[in-house]
Phi, psi and omega in degrees: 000138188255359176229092185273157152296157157192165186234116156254078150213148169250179186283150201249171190245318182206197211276144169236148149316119179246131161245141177281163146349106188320178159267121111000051193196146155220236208262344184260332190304150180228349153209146165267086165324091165265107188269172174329280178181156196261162168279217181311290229262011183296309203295346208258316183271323191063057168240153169261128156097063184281318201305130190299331177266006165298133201254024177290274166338321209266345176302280158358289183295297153006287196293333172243015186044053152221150196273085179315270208350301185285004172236187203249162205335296213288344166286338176306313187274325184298295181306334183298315191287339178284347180275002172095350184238151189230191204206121154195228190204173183246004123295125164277348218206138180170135146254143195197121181245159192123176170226035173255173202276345219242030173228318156345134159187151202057069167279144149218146223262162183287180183236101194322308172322317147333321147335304178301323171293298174280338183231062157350329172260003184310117167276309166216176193225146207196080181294151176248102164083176194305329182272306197299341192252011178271019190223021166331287168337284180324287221268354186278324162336322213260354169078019183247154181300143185243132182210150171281109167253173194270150175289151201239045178287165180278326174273013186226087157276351140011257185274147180267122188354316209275334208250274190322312166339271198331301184326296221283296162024260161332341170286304195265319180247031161264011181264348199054043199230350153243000000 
């Protein structure tokens, strides 16, 4: 893999500067899953989708009938990227305190474009919730397919484990990838 995530942020006392996660992605990738900016407890550990009750892993761990959950971050990434999928977020930058996305400000954004370098075989792009499609336009740029998906935030209870399953599903395997 040629990009691991980290992080350089501490936990702010009050709203802070934050910088995000490295990108995820190399020569097999073939979709990117791009969230918001990551959180509290993401940013903390410097992993994506740290929080235990984000439903990202476990969503995953579904499509593909392996349990992520039981291996460890970095085995984690490795099977995502040998399935063809990288991770990254559409903020490089933000202050925020907190981890919801409606609390962001002075966002800026990473430069999307890169995407094309690391992942030469890139297909499609695939926001996880509403503030991440709200840079659509952006990802739409790179000529590649764009799609929404529901956020698998602890906070978008919205929708039920079954019904974000189908979305993401319905995604992953028109991409050919569940």
């Amino acid at each position: 893999m040629s990009l691991l995530a980290s992080a350089s942020a501490s936990a702010p006392a009050s709203t802070a500067r934050l910088h995000g996660l490295a990108p995820v992605a190399d020569a097999r990738t073939r979709l990117v899953v791009l969230g918001s900016f990551p959180g509290a407890a993401s940013l903390a550990a410097g992993e994506y989708y740290a929080h235990p009750r984000n439903q990202f892993w476990p969503i995953l761990s579904a499509l593909w009938s392996t349990d992520l959950r039981a291996l460890t971050y970095a085995q984690r990434l490795e099977a995502m990227t040998a399935r063809g999928v990288g991770l990254w977020d559409v903020h490089a930058h933000c202050d925020r305190e907190g981890s919801l996305d409606a609390d962001i400000r002075n966002a800026v954004p990473n430069d999307l474009t890169t995407l094309r370098r690391l992942a030469p075989s890139l297909a499609a792009v695939a926001h996880n919730g509403a503030e991440s499609a709200r840079s659509a336009r952006l990802t739409a740029a790179l000529g590649v397919a764009v799609a929404r998906l529901p956020s698998t935030s602890p906070a978008h209870a919205a929708w039920s484990f079954e019904r974000k399953l189908a979305a993401w599903r319905a995604v992953f395997e028109a991409q050919g990838l569940a």
